[in-house]
N, C-alpha and C positions, 0 to 999 in steps of 0.2 A: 504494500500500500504506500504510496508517494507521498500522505501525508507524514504518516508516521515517518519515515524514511527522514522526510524533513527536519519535524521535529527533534530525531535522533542527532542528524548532524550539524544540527542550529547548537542545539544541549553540547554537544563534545566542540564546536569549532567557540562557544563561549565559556568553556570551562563551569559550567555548571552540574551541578551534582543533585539540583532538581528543579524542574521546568513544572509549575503552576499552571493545571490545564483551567483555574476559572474554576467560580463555582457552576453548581448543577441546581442549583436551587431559586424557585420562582417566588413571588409574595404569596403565590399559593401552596407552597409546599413545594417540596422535592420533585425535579422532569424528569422521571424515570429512564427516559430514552436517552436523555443527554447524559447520564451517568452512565448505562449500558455500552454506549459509544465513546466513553472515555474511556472506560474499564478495557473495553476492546483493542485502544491503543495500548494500552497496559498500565493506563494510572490505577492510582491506588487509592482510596477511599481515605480521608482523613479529616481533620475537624476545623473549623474556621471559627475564629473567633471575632468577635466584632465587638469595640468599645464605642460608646456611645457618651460624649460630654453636653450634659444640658446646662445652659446659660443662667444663673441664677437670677 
């Protein structure tokens, strides 16, 4: 697959040891297909955290 190919050699020609595919996640919850097709490239599933500062 040419993307992945891509992204392989984008990752090794910037020294990187991990390439962030993006979340998969919509304001309605988790796009199941858009995870499937990430996983299919070979990501791997991990947690994102999000801070959030309110203005007093």
């Amino acid at each position: 697959m040419l993307l992945n190919e891509g992204l392989h050699a984008f990752g090794r020609a910037s020294n990187l040891s991990l390439l962030d595919l993006g979340t998969s996640t919509l304001p309605t919850g988790l796009n199941q297909s858009l995870l499937q097709f990430k996983r299919h490239l070979g990501g791997v599933l991990s947690l994102k955290l999000t801070l959030e500062w309110k203005a007093a």
